[in-house]
ROGUDO-608289 format. One record per residue (C-alpha): residue in one letter; x, y, z. Coordinates in steps of 0.05 Angstrom, whole numbers, padded with zeros to 5 digits, always signed. Layout:
AXYZ ...
END
This chain:
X+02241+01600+03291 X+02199+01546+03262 X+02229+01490+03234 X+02221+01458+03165 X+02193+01395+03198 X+02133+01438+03240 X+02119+01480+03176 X+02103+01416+03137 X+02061+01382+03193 X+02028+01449+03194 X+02015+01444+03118 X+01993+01365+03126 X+01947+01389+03183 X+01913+01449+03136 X+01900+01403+03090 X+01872+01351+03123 X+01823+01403+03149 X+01807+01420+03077 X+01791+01353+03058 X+01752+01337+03118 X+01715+01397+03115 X+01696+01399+03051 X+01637+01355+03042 X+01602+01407+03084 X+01620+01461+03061 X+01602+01432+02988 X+01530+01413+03012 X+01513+01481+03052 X+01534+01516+02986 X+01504+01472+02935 X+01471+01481+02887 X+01489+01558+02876 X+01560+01546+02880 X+01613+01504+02842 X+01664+01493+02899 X+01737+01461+02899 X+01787+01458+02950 X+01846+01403+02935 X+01914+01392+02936 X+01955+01445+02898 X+01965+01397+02838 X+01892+01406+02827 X+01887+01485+02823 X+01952+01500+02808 X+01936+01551+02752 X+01870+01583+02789 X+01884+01575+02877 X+01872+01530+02924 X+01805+01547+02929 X+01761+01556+02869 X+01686+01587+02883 X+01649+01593+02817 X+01571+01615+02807 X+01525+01642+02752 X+01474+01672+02800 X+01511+01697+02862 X+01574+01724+02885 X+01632+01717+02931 X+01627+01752+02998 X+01689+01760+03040 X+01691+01791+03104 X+01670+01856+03131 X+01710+01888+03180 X+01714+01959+03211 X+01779+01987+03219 X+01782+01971+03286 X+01762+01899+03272 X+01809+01898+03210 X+01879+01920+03262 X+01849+01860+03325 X+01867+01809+03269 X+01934+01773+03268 X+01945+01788+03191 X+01977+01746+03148 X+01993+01762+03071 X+01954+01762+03022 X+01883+01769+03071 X+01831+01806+03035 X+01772+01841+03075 X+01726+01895+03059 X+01727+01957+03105 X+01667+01985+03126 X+01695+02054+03162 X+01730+02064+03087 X+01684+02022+03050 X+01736+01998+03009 X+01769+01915+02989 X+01829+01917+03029 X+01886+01866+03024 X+01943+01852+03076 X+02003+01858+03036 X+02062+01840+03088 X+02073+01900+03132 X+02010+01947+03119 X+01941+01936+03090 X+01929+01970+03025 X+01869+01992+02992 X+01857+01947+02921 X+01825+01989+02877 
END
């Protein structure tokens, strides 16, 4: 079992990611996308990451089935499923369709 200690340098190490990251990721979006991704004081009423646009949209992954049960799921993933064609989300022991 983890311990508290190795969750938080995980957390530290996420976020340091983030922040490094995100220069790029704001300048190979820009200018079609408003994009944030902060501490959680930042976003605390919308996420941790905030993708906002007037003339595009959000695209998350597409999976098959197959794909969709390779992946070490964690909760709260959302894909869409191309063998259903439905938004999927993981929600802790089974993925459930989110419509």
């Amino acid at each position: 079992m983890a311990s508290r200690r190795n969750i938080a340098r995980v957390g530290r190490i996420r976020q340091k990611t983030v922040q490094r990251l995100e220069p790029q990721i704001k300048e190979a979006l820009a200018p079609r996308f408003q994009f944030s991704a902060g501490t959680p004081h930042d976003f605390t009423a919308q996420g941790d990451l905030v993708v906002e646009t007037t003339t595009g949209a959000l695209k998350v992954s597409r999976l098959t089935t197959t794909q969709r049960d390779a992946l070490t799921a964690a909760v709260g993933m959302i894909i869409y499923n191309t063998t259903d064609s439905k938004f999927q989300g993981y929600a802790g022991s089974s993925w459930v369709n989110l419509h």
